[in-house]
N, C-alpha and C positions, 0 to 999 in steps of 0.2 A: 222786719229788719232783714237786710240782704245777706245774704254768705258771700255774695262777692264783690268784696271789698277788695284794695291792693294792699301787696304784702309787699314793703319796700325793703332794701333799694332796687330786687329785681323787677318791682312793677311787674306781679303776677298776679294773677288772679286766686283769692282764697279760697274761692270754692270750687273753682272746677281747673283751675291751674296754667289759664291760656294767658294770653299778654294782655294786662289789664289797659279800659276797660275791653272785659272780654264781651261776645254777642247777646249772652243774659243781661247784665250789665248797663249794655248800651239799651235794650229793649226798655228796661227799668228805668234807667233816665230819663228816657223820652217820652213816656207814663208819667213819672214823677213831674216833669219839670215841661208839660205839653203846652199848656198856656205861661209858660216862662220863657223861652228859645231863649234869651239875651244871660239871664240868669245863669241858665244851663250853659253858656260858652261860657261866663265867668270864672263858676266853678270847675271845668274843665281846664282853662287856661292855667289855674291857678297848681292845679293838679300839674299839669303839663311841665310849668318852671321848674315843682318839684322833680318832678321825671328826667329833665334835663340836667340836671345835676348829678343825679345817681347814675344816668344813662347815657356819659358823654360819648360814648362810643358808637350812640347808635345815631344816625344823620340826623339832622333837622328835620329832614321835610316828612320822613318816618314818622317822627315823634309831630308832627304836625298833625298828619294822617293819624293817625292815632286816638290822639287825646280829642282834637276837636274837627276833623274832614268829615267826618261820619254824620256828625250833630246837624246838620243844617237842612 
C-alpha cells in the first residue's frame, strides 16, 4: 500500500506533500497499471473530474497535464 495517495480538495500528495499525483506516485502507476495503459487513463481521468471541481481555479490544460499528460 502507497502513502501517496491525494489528500482532497487540495489534491496533495499524502506522503510527501507535492501536487498530486506526485513523481512517486506517477512511477507507481506506471508499475501498477504497465500492461493496462487504457486503464491507467481511466482511472486518472476519473481522478481528474474530481480535481476539477475542487480546483476550479487552476486551468484546464494544468489539470490536464497533471492528472493524465504524463501517462502516455
Amino acid at each position: 500500500m502507497t502513502a501517496h495517495l491525494p489528500v482532497t480538495p487540495a489534491w496533495m500528495c499524502g506522503g510527501c506533500g507535492a501536487d498530486w499525483p506526485c513523481a512517486t506516485r506517477r512511477r507507481e502507476l506506471l508499475a501498477e497499471y504497465h500492461r493496462a495503459p487504457v486503464s491507467l487513463a481511466l482511472y486518472l481521468a476519473g481522478h481528474l473530474v474530481e480535481a476539477a471541481q475542487d480546483l476550479a481555479h487552476v486551468p484546464a490544460g494544468h489539470l490536464h497535464n497533471r492528472f493524465l499528460g504524463w501517462s502516455r
